[in-house]
C-alpha positions as CSV (number, residue, x, y, z in Angstrom):
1,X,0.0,0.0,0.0
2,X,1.4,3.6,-1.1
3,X,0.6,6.0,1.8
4,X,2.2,7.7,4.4
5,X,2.4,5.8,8.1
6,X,4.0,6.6,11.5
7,X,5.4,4.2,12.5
8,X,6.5,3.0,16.2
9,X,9.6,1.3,16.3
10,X,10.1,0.0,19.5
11,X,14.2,-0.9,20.8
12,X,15.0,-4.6,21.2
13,X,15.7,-4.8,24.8
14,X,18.6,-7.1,26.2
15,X,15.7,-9.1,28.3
16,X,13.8,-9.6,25.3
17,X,16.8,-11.1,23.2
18,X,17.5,-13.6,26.8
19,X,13.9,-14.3,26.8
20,X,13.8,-15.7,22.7
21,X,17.1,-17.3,23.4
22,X,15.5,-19.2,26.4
23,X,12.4,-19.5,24.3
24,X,14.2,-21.4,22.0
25,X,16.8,-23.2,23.9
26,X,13.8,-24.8,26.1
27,X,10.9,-25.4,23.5
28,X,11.8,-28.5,23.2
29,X,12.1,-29.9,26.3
30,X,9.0,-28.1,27.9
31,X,6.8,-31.1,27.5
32,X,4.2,-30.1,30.5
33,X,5.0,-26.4,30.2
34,X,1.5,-25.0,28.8
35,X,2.5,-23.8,25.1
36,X,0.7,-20.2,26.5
37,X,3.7,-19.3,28.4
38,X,6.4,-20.3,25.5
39,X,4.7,-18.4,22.8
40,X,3.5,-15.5,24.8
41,X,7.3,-14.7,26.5
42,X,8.5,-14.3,22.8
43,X,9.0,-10.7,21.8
44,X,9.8,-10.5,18.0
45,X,8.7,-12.6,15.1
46,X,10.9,-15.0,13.1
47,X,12.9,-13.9,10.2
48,X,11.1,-16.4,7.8
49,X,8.5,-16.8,4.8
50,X,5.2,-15.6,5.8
51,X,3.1,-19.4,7.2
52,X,-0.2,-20.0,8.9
53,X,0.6,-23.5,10.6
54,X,-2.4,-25.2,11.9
55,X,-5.7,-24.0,12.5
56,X,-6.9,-20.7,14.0
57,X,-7.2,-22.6,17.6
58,X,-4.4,-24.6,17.4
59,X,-1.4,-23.7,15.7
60,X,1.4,-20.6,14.9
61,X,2.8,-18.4,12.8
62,X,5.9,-17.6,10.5
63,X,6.8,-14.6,9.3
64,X,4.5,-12.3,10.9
65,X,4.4,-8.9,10.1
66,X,2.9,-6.2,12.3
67,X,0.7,-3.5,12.0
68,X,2.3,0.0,12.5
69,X,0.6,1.7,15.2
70,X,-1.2,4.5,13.9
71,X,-2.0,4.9,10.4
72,X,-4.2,7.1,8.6
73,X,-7.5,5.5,9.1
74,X,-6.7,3.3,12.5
75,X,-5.1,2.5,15.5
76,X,-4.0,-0.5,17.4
77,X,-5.2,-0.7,21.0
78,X,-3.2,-2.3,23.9
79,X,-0.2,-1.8,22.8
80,X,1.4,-3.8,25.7
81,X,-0.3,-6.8,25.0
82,X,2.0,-7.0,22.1
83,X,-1.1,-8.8,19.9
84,X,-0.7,-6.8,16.2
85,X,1.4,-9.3,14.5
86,X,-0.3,-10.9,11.6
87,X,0.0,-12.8,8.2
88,X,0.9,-10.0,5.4
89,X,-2.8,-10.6,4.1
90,X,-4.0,-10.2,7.4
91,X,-2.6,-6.9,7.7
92,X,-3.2,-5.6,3.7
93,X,-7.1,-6.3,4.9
94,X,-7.2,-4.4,7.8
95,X,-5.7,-1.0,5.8
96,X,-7.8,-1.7,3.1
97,X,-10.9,-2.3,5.5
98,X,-10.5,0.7,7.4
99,X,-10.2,2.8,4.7
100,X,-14.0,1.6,3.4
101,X,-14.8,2.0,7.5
102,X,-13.8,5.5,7.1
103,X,-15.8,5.9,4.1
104,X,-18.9,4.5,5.8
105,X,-18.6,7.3,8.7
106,X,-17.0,5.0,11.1
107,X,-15.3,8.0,13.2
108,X,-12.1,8.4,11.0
109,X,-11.2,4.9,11.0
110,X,-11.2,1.8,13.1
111,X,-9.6,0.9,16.3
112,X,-7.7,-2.5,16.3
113,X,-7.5,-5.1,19.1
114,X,-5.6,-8.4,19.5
115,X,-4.5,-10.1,15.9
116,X,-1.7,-12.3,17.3
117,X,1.3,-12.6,18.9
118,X,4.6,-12.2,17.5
119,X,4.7,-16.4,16.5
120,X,1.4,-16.9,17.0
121,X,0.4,-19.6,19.1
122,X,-2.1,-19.7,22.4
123,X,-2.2,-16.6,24.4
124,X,-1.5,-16.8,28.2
125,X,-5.0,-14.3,28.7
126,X,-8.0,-13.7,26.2
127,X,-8.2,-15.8,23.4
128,X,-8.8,-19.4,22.1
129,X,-8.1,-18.5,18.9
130,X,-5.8,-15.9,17.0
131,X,-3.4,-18.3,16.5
132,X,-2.3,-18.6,12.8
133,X,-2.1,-14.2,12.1
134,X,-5.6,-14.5,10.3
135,X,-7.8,-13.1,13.5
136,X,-8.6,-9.7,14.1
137,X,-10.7,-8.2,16.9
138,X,-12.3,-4.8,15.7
139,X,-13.6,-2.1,18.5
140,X,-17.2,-1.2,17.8
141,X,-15.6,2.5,19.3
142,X,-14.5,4.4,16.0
143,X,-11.5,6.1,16.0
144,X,-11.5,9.4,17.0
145,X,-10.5,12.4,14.9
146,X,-7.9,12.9,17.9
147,X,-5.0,10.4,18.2
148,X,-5.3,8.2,21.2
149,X,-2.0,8.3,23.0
150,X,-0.3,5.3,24.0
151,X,-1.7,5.6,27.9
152,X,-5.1,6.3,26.3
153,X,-5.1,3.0,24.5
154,X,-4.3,1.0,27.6
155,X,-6.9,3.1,30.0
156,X,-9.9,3.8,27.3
157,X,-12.8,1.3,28.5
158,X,-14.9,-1.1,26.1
159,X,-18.3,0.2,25.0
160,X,-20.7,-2.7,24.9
161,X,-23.8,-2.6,22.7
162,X,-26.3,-4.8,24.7
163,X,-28.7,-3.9,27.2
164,X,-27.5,-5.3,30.8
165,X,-30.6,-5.2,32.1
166,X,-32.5,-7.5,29.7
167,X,-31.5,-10.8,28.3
168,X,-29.8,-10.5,25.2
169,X,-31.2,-7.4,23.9
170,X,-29.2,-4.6,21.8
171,X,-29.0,-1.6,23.1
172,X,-30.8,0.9,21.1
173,X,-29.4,3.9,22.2
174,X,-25.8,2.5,21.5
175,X,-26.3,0.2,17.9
176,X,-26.6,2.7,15.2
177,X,-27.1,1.9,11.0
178,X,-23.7,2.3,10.9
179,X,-22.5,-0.3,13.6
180,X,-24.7,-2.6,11.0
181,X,-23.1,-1.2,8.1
182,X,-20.0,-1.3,9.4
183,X,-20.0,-5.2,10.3
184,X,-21.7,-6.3,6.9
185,X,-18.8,-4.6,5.1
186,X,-16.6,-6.6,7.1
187,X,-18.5,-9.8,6.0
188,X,-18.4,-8.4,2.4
189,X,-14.8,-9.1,1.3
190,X,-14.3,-12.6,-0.1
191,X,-11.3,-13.2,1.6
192,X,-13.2,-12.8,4.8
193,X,-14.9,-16.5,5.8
194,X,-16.7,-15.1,9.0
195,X,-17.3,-12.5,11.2
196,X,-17.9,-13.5,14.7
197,X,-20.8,-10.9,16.7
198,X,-22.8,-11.7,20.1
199,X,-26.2,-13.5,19.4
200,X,-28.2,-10.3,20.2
201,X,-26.0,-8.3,17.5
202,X,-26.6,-11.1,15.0
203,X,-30.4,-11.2,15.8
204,X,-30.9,-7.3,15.4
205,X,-28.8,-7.7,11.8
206,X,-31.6,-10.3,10.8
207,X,-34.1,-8.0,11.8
208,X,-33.3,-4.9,10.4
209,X,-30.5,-5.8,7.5
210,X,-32.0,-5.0,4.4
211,X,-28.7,-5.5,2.0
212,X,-27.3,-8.5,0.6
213,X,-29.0,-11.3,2.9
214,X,-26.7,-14.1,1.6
215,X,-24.1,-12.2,3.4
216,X,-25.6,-12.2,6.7
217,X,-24.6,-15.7,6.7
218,X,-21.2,-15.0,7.3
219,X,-21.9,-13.5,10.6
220,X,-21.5,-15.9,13.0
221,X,-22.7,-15.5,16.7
222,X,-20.7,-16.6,19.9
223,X,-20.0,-15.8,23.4
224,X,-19.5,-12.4,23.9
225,X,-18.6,-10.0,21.0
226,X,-20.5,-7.4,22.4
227,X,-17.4,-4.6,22.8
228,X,-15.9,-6.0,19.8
229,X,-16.3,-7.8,16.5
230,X,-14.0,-10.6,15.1
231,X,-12.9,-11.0,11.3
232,X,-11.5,-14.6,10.6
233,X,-10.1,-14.7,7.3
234,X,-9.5,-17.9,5.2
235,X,-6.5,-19.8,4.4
236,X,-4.4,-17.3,1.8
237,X,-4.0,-19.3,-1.9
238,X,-0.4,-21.4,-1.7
239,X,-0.5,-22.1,2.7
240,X,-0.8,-26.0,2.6
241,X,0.3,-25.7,6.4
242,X,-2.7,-23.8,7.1
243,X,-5.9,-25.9,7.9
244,X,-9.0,-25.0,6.8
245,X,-12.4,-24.5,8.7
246,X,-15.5,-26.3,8.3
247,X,-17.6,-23.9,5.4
248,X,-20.9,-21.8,6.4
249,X,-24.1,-23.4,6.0
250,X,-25.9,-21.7,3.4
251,X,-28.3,-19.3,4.1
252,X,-28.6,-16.2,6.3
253,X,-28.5,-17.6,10.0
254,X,-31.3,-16.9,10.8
255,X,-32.7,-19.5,12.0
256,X,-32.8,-22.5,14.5
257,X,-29.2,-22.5,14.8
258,X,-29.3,-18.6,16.5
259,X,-32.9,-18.9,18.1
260,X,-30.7,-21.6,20.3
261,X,-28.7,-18.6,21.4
262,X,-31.6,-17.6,23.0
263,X,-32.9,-20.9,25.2
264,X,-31.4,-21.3,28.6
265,X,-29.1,-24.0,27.4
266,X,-26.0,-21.8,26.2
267,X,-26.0,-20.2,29.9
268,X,-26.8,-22.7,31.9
269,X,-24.7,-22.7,35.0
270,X,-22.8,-25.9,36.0
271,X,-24.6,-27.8,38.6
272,X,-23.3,-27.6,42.3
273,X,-23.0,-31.3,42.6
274,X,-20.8,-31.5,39.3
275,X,-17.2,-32.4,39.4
276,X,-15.2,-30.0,38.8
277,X,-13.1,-30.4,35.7
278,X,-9.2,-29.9,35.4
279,X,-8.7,-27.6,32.7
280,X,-5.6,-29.4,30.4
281,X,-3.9,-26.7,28.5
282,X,-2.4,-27.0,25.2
283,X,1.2,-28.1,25.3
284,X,3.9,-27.6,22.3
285,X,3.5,-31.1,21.7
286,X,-0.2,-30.6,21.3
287,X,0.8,-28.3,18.0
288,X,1.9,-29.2,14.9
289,X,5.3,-30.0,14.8
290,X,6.3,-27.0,12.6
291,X,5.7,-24.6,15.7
292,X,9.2,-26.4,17.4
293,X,11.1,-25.1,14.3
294,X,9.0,-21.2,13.9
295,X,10.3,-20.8,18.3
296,X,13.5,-21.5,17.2
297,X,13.7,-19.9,14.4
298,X,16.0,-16.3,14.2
299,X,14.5,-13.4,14.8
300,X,13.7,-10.4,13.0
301,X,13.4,-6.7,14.0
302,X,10.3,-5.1,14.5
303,X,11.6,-2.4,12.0
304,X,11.6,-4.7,9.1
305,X,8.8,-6.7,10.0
306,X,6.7,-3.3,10.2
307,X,4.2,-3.4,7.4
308,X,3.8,-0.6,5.3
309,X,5.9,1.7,2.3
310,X,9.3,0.2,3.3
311,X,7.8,-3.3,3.7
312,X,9.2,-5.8,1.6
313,X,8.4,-9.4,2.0
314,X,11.0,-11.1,3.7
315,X,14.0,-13.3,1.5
316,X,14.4,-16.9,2.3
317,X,16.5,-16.9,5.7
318,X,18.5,-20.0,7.6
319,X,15.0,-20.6,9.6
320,X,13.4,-21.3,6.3
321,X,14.7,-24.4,5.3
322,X,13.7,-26.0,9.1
323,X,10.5,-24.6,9.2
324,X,9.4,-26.0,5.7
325,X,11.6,-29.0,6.4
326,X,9.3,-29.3,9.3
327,X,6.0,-28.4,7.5
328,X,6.5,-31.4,4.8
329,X,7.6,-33.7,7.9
330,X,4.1,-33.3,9.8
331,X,2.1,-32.3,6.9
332,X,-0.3,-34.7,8.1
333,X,-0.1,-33.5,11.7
334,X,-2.1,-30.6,10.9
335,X,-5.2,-30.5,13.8
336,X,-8.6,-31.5,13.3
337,X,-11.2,-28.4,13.1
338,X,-13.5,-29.6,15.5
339,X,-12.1,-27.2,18.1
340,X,-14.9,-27.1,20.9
341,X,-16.2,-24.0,22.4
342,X,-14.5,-23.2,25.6
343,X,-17.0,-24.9,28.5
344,X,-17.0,-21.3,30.8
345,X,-19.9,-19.6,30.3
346,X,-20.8,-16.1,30.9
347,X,-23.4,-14.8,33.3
348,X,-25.9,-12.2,31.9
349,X,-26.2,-9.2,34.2
């Protein structure tokens, strides 16, 4: 993309370089260590070809790139979650969609949450998903014609757009045309397999969209998603390594599968007398075998890995030939897509 960006170039601290080298040194040997804590210590992304490994729940990331941290039409949020790392085509969509979000009246752009982490991977806090660089939480706060500064994006509080004091109801003082508009133009790009909004938000699009209804499919709802929409893009052309989810039904959605939204099965508290269950998190071992080679792969500077005018995707590098080395090895270790929905539920108030 040819326009202007500022770009935050933060220093590579000593600590950070000590962390990746212990990062990698250890991945192997961590067996019981949850893979939350390896991936989340590591600062920097690897200096290899751009790779989705795995699915969006289970998996990594080579080659990320991130998004610089203010640009014309957005900014990223919680900077110190370190979360705007992405696949290139990650990050090309989200310039390109905030453009058309400006364009819509969407403030004067969008503000960005989590994407992923520098190598993908689980996240120690907040997310099942945004694994594989092809996630992207969007505020449903536009931004303001007013730069946020760096504190502000840490400290500004989520809006939600449901009523608290009804059961899953939007609220109408809050959800504007353009919050629809806004959401089916996210669902409009064909690189975009679904957009993830909470079941009230997706009911009130079925009721009042009056655009392309085949569309409407696309938007998927789920726990949550009330401060904040998700975009999932599919697999980019030429990623064998990346696996593929399960296609949208046909139709709009609207229908049985979101009227179950609204039974008292999908918030049904756990019974006292239940046994408690011990959570078993995700292990390296757990992810394709690939992800050993991206932690240990050499790192490269958040400078170059900055997407944007001086961009240039990156030259094959010494990680390269282990990481696709490793790719062929367990290309048939890739995980299954039937990634279940995490058993907590959350309590309407």
């Amino acid at each position: 993309m040819k326009t202007g960006f500022t770009r935050h170039l933060g220093s590579i601290t000593l600590a950070a370089l000590i962390g990746l080298s212990f990062v990698a040194s250890n991945a192997a040997s961590a067996d019981d260590t949850p893979a939350k804590q390896i991936f989340g210590k590591v600062q920097l992304p690897s200096n290899s070809a751009p790779s989705p490994i795995g699915f969006y729940a289970k998996g990594c990331m080579a080659g990320a790139v991130a998004i610089p941290t203010d640009g014309p039409t957005w900014q990223a949020m919680r900077l110190s979650r370190n979360r705007r790392w992405g696949n290139p085509a990650m990050i090309a969509f989200l310039e390109k969609f905030s453009q058309d979000a400006a364009q819509l009246g969407w403030g004067s752009g969008i503000l960005i949450g989590d994407i992923s982490q520098p190598r993908g991977g689980p996240m120690i806090t907040g997310h099942a998903s945004h694994q594989i660089g092809l996630d992207a939480d969007i505020w449903f706060t536009p931004k303001p014609a007013q730069p946020l500064s760096a504190q502000a994006r840490e400290d500004l509080p989520f809006t939600s757009m449901l009523d608290k004091s009804k059961f899953l109801t939007v609220n109408s003082t809050r959800w504007t045309p353009t919050h629809a508009k806004l959401v089916m133009q996210a669902a409009s790009y064909p690189q975009v397999e679904r957009v993830f909004v909470n079941p009230a938000i997706k009911k009130k699009l079925c009721e009042t969209w009056t655009g392309d209804r085949d569309l409407l499919g696309k938007v998927r709802p789920v726990y949550g998603h009330d401060e904040h929409f998700h975009i999932r893009m599919f697999c980019p052309p030429g990623t064998p390594s990346c696996k593929a989810q399960a296609p949208v039904a046909s139709g709009d959605g609207c229908d049985k599968s979101l009227a179950w939204w609204f039974t008292k099965e999908p918030w049904a508290k756990p019974k006292p007398d239940a046994k408690p269950v011990k959570p078993r998190f995700i292990t390296l071992a757990d992810l394709p075998k690939a992800c050993a080679a991206v932690l240990a792969a050499p790192a490269a500077s958040e400078q170059s890995a900055t997407f944007g005018t001086a961009y240039v995707a990156p030259q094959p590098q010494s990680g390269d030939a282990a990481i696709q080395q490793a790719i062929t090895a367990g290309s048939t270790d890739l995980p299954d897509n039937a990634i279940p929905i995490p058993r907590s539920r959350p309590v309407l108030q």
